[in-house]
C-alpha distance (Angstrom), angle and dihedral (degrees) to the residues before:
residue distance angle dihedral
X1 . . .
X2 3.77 . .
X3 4.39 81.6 .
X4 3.74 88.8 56.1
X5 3.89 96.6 55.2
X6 3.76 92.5 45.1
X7 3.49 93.3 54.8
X8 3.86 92.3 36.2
X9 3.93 81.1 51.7
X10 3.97 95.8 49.1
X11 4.20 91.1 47.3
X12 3.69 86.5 50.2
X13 3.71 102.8 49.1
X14 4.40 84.6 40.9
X15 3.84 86.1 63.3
X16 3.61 98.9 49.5
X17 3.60 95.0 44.1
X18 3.63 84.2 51.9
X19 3.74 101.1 50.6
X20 3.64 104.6 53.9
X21 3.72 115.9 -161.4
X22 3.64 102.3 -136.4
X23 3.72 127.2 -166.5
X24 3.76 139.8 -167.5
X25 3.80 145.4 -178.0
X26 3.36 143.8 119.9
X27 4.49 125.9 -43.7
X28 3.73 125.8 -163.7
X29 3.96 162.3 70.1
X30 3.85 144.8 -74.1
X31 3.64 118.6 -142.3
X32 3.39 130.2 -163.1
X33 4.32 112.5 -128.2
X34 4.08 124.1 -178.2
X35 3.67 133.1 150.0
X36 3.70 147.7 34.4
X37 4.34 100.7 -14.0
X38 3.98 92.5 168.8
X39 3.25 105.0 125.8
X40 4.17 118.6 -134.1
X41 4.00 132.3 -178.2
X42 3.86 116.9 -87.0
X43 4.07 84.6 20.9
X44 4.31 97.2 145.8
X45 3.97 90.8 174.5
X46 3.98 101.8 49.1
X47 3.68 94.5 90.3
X48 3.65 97.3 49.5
X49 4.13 92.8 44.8
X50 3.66 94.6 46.8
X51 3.78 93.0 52.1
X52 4.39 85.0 52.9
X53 3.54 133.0 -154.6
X54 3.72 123.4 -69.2
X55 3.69 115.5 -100.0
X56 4.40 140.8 -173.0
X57 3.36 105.9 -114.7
X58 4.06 135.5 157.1
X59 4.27 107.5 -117.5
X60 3.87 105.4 -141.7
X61 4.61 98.6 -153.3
X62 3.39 110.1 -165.9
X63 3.63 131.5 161.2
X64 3.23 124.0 -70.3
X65 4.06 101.7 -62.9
X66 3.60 133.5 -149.3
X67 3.87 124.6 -167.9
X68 3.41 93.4 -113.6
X69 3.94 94.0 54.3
X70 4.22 87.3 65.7
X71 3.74 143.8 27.5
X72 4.01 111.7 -97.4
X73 4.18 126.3 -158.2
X74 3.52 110.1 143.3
X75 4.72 82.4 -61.8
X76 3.82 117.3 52.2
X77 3.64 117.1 -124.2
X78 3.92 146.3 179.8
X79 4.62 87.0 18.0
X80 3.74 100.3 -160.3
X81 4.10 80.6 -154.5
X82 3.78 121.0 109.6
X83 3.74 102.7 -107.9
X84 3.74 108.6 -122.4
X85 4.01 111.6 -162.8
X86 4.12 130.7 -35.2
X87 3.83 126.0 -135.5
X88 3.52 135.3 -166.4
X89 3.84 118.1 -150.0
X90 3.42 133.5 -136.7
X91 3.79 130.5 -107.6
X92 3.56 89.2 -89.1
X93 3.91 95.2 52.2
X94 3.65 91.5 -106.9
X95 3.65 125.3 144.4
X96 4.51 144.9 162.8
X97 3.77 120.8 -180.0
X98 3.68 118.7 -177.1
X99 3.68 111.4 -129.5
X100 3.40 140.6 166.2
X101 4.18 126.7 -101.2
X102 4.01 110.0 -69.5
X103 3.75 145.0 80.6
X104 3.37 120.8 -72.1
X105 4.10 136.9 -169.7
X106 3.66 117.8 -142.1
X107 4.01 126.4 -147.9
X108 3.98 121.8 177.9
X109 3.62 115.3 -142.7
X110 3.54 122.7 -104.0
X111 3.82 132.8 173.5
X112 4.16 85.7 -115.1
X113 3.41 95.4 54.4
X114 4.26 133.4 -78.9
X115 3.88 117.4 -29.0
X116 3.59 130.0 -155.5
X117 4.05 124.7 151.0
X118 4.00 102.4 -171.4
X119 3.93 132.3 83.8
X120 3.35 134.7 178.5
X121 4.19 124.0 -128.9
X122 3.87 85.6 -95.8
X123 3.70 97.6 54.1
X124 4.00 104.5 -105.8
X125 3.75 117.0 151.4
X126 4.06 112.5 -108.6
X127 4.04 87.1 -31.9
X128 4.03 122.2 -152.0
X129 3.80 119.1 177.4
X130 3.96 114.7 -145.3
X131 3.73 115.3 -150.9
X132 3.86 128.9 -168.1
X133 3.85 114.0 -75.9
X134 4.12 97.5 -2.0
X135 3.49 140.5 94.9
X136 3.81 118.4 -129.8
X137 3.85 113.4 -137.2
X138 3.30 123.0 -138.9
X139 3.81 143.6 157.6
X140 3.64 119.6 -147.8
X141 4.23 112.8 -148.9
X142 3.81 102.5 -159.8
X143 3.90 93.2 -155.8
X144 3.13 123.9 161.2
X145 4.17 99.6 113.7
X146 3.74 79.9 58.7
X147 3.96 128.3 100.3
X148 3.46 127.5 -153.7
C-alpha cells in the first residue's frame, strides 16, 4: 500500500512539473515629472529630474486604444475600449498585473480624467504588447507639468 502512494505520489508530482502554469502581463512604475526638462551644458541634475520621482497612482488597462476610440485634451475621457483590468501601485510607483496575451493601452489616473503621453506609429494610446508567459516592462512618465 505504502508502494502504491509513493509511486502514485512520484506520477503526480512528474505531471505538474511537466505542465508548467505559465503567466504573463504587464511589470513596471509610474513616475511623477514637472518642471523645466530643457536640457543645458554643465546641467549635473537633468538626468535625474527627467527620469522623475516615483509616485502611487491607479493604472487604468484597457484594450489596445486608438485616438479615435476616446476623447483627448491633455486627460482621456469617455474610451470606447473595453477596459481590461485596473491596478493600484505601490508607494514606490511599482506595479505587475497578470493578463492574458494582447496589446494593451495604458492611462494613469488623474483627477481630470486618464493620462497617457506616448503613441505608437499606428496611433494606439501608451501601447504595451503582452506575450505568453512574460511580463512587459514599462515605465509610465506622467508629464504633463513638464517642458521640453
Amino acid at each position: 500500500m505504502i508502494r502504491k502512494i509513493v509511486v502514485l505520489s512520484l506520477l503526480l508530482a512528474g505531471c505538474a512539473a511537466q505542465k508548467p502554469s505559465k503567466t504573463q502581463g504587464i511589470a513596471g512604475e509610474v513616475r511623477w515629472v514637472e518642471g523645466n526638462l530643457m536640457p543645458a551644458i554643465n546641467d549635473t541634475t537633468y538626468a535625474q529630474r527627467a527620469k522623475g520621482t516615483p509616485i502611487s497612482k491607479e493604472i487604468y488597462i484597457y484594450k489596445a486604444t486608438k485616438m479615435k476610440d476616446t476623447h483627448q485634451g491633455v486627460f482621456f475621457q469617455n474610451i470606447s475600449s473595453p477596459l481590461a483590468r485596473r491596478v493600484q501601485t505601490d508607494e514606490q510607483g511599482k506595479f505587475k498585473v497578470d493578463l492574458p496575451p494582447g496589446k494593451y493601452s495604458l492611462f494613469v489616473k488623474e483627477k481630470e480624467g486618464l493620462f497617457a503621453s506616448t503613441f505608437d506609429g499606428d496611433g494606439y494610446i501608451n501601447p504595451v504588447q503582452v506575450e505568453v508567459g512574460e511580463y512587459a516592462q514599462i515605465t509610465i512618465l506622467v508629464n504633463y507639468k513638464a517642458f521640453y
